[in-house]
C-alpha positions as CSV (number, residue, x, y, z in Angstrom):
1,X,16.3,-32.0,-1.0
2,X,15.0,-30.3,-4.4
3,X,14.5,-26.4,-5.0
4,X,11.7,-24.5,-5.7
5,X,11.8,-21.5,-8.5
6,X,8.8,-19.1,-9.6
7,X,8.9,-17.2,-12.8
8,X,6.3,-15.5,-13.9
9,X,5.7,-15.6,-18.1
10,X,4.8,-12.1,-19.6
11,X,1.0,-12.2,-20.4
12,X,-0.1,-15.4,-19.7
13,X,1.1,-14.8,-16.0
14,X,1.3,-18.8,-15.7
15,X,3.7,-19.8,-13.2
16,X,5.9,-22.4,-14.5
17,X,7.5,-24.2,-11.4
18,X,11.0,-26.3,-11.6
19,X,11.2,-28.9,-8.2
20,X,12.9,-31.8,-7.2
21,X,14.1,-34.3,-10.3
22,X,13.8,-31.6,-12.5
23,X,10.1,-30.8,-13.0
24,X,9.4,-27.9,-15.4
25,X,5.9,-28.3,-15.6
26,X,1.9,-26.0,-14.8
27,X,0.5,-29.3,-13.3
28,X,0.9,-27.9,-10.2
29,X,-1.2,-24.6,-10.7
30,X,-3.3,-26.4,-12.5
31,X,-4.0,-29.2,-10.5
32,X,-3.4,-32.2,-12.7
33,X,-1.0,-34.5,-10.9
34,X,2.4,-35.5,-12.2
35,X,2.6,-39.3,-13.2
36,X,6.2,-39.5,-11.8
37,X,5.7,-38.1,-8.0
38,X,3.8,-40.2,-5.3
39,X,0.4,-38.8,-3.6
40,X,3.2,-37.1,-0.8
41,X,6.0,-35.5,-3.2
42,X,2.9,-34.3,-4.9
43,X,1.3,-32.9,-1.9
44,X,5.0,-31.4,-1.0
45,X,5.5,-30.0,-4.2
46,X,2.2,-28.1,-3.8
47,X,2.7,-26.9,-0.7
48,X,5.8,-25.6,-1.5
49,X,4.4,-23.8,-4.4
50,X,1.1,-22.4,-2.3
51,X,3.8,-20.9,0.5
52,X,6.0,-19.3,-3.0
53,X,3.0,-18.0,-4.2
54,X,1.7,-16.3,-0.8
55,X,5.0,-15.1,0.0
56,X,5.1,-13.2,-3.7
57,X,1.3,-11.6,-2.9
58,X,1.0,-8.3,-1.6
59,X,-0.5,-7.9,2.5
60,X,-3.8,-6.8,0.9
61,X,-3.9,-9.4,-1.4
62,X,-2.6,-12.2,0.6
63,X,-5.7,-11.4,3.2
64,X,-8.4,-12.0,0.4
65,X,-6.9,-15.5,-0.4
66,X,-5.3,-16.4,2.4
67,X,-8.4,-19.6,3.0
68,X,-6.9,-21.3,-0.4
69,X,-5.4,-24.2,0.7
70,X,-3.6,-26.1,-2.7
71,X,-1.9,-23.6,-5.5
72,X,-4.3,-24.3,-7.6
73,X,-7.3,-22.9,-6.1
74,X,-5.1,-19.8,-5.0
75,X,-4.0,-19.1,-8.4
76,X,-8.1,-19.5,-9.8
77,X,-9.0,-17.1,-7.1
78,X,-6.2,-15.0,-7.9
79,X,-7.3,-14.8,-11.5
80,X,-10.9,-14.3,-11.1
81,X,-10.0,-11.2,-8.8
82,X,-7.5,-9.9,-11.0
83,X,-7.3,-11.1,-14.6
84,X,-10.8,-10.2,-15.4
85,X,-11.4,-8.7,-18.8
86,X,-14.4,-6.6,-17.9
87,X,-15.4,-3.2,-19.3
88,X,-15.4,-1.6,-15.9
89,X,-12.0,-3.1,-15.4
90,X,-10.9,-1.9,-18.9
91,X,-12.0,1.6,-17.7
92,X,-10.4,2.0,-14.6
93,X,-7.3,1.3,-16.1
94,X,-7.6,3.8,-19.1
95,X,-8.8,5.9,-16.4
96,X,-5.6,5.4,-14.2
97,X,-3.4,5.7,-17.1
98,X,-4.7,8.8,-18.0
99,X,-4.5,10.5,-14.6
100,X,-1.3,9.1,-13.9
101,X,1.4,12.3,-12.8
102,X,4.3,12.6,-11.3
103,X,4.4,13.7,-7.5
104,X,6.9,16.5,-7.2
105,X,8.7,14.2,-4.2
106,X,8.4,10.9,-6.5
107,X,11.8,9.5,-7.9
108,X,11.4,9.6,-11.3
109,X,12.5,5.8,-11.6
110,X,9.0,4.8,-9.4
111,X,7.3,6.7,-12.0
112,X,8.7,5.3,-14.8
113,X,8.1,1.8,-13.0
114,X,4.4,3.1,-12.2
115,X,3.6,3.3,-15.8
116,X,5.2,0.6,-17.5
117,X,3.2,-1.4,-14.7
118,X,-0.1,0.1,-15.9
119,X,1.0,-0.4,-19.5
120,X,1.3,-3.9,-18.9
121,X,-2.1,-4.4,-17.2
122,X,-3.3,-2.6,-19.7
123,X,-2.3,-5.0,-22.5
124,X,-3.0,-7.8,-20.4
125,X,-6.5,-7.5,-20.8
126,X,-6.3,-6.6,-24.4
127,X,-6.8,-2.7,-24.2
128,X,-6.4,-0.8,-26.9
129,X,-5.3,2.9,-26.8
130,X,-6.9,4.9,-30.4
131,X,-6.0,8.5,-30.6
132,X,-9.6,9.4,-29.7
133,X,-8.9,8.4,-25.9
């Protein structure tokens, strides 16, 4: 019996999977099989990863990739609906960042853990914030 862990790696928002014997390796995500499993440890392995990955996703999220049926295609579909470097997406989220407040019930902790969020998609996509903005 091996064990499954998911960390997720600042920008490049790989996942980087550690399974039975050891394995620290993207193959998975990536789809490129590992030399040292058989066709079923590899199709274990992914499955394992697929059900880690779903479980991690958000109700609204999980309903728009829930058809994916290896961890590879889920995390391709995952990244063209949410890593996309597009102007429109780079405007939104200057736009959220700039409308962002505080409710007067919100914890000030959720906040602070609203905007560091944004701050990271933000430089996730390469965004720069001049003076001008």
């Amino acid at each position: 019996m091996g064990f499954l862990q998911v960390v997720i790696e600042g920008d490049s928002r790989m996942i980087i999977m550690k399974a039975r014997r050891g394995i620290t390796d993207r193959s998975v995500v990536t789809g490129k099989k590992l030399k040292n499993l058989n066709q079923l440890e590899w199709e274990e392995l992914d499955e394992n990863v697929l059900s880690v990955i779903q479980l991690c996703l958000a109700n609204r999220v999980l309903q728009k990739v829930l058809m994916e049926k290896t961890s590879s295609t889920l995390w391709k579909r995952l990244e063209t609906l949410y890593a996309t470097k597009s102007l429109a997406n780079h405007l939104v989220l200057k736009q959220r960042l700039f409308t962002l407040h505080k409710n007067e019930c919100e914890l000030l902790r959720d906040h602070i853990i609203q905007f560091i969020t944004l701050l990271n998609d933000l430089n996730n996509v390469k965004v720069q914030i001049d003076d001008k903005d």
